[in-house]
C-alpha positions as YAML, in Angstrom:
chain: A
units: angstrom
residues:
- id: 1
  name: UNK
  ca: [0.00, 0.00, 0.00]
- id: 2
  name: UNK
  ca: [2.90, 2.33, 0.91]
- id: 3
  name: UNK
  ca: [4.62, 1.65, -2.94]
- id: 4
  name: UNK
  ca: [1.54, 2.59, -4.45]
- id: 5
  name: UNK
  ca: [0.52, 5.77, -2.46]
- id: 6
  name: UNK
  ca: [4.05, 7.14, -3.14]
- id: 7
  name: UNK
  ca: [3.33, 6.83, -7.00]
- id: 8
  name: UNK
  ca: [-0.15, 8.35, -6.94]
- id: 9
  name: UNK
  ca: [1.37, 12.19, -7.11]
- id: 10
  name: UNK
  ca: [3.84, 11.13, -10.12]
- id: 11
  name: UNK
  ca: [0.97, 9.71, -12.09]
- id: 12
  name: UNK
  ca: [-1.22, 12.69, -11.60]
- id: 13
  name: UNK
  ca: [1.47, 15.15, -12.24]
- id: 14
  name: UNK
  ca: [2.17, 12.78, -16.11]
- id: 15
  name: UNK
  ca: [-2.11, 13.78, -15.88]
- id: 16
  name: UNK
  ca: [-1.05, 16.86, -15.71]
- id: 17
  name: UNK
  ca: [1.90, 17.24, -18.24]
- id: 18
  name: UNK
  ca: [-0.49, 15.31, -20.73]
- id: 19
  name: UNK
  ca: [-3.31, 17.82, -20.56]
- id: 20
  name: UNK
  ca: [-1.03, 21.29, -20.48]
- id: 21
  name: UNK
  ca: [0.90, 19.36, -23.78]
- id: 22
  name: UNK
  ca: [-2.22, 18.67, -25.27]
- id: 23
  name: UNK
  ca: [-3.32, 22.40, -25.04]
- id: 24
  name: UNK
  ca: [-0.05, 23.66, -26.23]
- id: 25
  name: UNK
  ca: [-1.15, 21.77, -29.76]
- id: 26
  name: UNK
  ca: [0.89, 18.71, -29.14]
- id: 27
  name: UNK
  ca: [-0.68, 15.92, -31.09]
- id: 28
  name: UNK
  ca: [-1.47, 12.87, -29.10]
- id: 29
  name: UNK
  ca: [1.23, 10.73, -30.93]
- id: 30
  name: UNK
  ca: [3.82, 13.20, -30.20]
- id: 31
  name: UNK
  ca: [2.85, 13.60, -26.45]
- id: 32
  name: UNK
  ca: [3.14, 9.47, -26.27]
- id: 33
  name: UNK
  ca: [6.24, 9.47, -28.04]
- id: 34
  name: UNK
  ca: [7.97, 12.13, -24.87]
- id: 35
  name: UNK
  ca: [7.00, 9.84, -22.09]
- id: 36
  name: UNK
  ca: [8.30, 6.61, -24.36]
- id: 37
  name: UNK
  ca: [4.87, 5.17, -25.10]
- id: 38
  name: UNK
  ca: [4.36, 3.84, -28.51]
- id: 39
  name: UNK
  ca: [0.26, 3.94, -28.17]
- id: 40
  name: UNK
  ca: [-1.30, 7.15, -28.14]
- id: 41
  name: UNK
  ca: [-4.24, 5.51, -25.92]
- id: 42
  name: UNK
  ca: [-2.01, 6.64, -22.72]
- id: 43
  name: UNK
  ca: [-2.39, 10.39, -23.33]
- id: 44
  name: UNK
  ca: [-6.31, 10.03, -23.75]
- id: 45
  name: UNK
  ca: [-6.40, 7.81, -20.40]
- id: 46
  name: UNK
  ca: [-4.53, 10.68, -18.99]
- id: 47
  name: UNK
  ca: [-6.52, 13.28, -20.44]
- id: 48
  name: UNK
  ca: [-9.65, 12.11, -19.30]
- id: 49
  name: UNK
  ca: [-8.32, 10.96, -16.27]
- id: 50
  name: UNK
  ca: [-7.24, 14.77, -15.49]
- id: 51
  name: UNK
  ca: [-10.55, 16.07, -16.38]
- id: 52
  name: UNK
  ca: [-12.18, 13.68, -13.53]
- id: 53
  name: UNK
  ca: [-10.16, 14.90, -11.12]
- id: 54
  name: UNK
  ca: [-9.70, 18.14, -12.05]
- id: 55
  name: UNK
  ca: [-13.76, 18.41, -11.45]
- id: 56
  name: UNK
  ca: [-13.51, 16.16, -8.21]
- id: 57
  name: UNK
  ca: [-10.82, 16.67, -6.52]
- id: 58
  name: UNK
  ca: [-9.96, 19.60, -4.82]
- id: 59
  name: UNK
  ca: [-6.32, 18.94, -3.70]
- id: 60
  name: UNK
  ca: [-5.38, 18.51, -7.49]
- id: 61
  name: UNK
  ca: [-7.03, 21.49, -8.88]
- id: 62
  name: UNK
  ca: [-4.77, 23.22, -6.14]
- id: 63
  name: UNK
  ca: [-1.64, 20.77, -7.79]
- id: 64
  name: UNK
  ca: [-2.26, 21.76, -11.38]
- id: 65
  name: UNK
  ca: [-2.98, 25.26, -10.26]
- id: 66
  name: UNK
  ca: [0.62, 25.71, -8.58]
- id: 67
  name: UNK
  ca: [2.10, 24.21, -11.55]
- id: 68
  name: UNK
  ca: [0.72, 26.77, -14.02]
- id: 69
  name: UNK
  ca: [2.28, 29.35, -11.71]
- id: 70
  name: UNK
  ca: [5.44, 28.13, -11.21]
- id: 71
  name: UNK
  ca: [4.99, 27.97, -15.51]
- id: 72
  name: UNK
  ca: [4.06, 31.60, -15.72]
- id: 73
  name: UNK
  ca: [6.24, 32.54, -13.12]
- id: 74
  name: UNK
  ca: [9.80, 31.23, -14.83]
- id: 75
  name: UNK
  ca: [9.14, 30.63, -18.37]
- id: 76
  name: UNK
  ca: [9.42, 32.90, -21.82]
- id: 77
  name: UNK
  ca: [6.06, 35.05, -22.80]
- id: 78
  name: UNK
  ca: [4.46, 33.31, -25.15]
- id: 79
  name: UNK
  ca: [4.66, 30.00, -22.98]
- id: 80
  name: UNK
  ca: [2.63, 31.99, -20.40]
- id: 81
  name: UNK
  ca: [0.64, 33.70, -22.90]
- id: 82
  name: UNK
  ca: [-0.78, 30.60, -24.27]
- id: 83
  name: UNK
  ca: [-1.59, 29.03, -20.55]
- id: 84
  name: UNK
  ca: [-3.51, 32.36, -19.84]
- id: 85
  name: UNK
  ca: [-5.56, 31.18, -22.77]
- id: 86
  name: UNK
  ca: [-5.88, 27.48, -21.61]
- id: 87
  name: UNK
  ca: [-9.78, 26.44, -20.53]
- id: 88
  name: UNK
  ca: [-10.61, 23.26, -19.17]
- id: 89
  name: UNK
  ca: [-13.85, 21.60, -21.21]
- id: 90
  name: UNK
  ca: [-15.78, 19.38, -19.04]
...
């Protein structure tokens, strides 16, 4: 139980990571391809998956939230110009 609460945060932060790629215009192969999966089936898991808990679950809104800010807080302009534009679609 303790191996697989440990790798709960580094499967919703690839959640994450797939969703923010997938807004940037990454295609879904591509986005599989980075993370060394051959099947872009992964990324739409993910995506989904993020969407779930994104609605559900408070504690990883607040996760993905401190992400984008850490984002617009160190990267170039148009990287945080495009995440000011980002929506999440139910």
């Amino acid at each position: 139980m303790l191996f697989r609460s440990g790798i709960r945060p580094l499967v919703e932060l690839r959640f994450i990571f797939f969703f923010i790629a997938r807004q940037m215009r990454y295609t879904l192969l591509e986005i599989g391809q980075y993370i060394g999966k051959r099947d872009h089936s992964t990324v739409i898991h993910g995506i989904t998956t993020f969407r779930s808990l994104y609605e559900t679950d408070h504690n990883f809104r607040q996760k993905y939230q401190a992400i984008v800010n850490i984002i617009k807080s160190n990267y170039e302009p148009s990287v945080v110009e495009h995440l000011n534009q980002m929506e999440i679609e139910s």
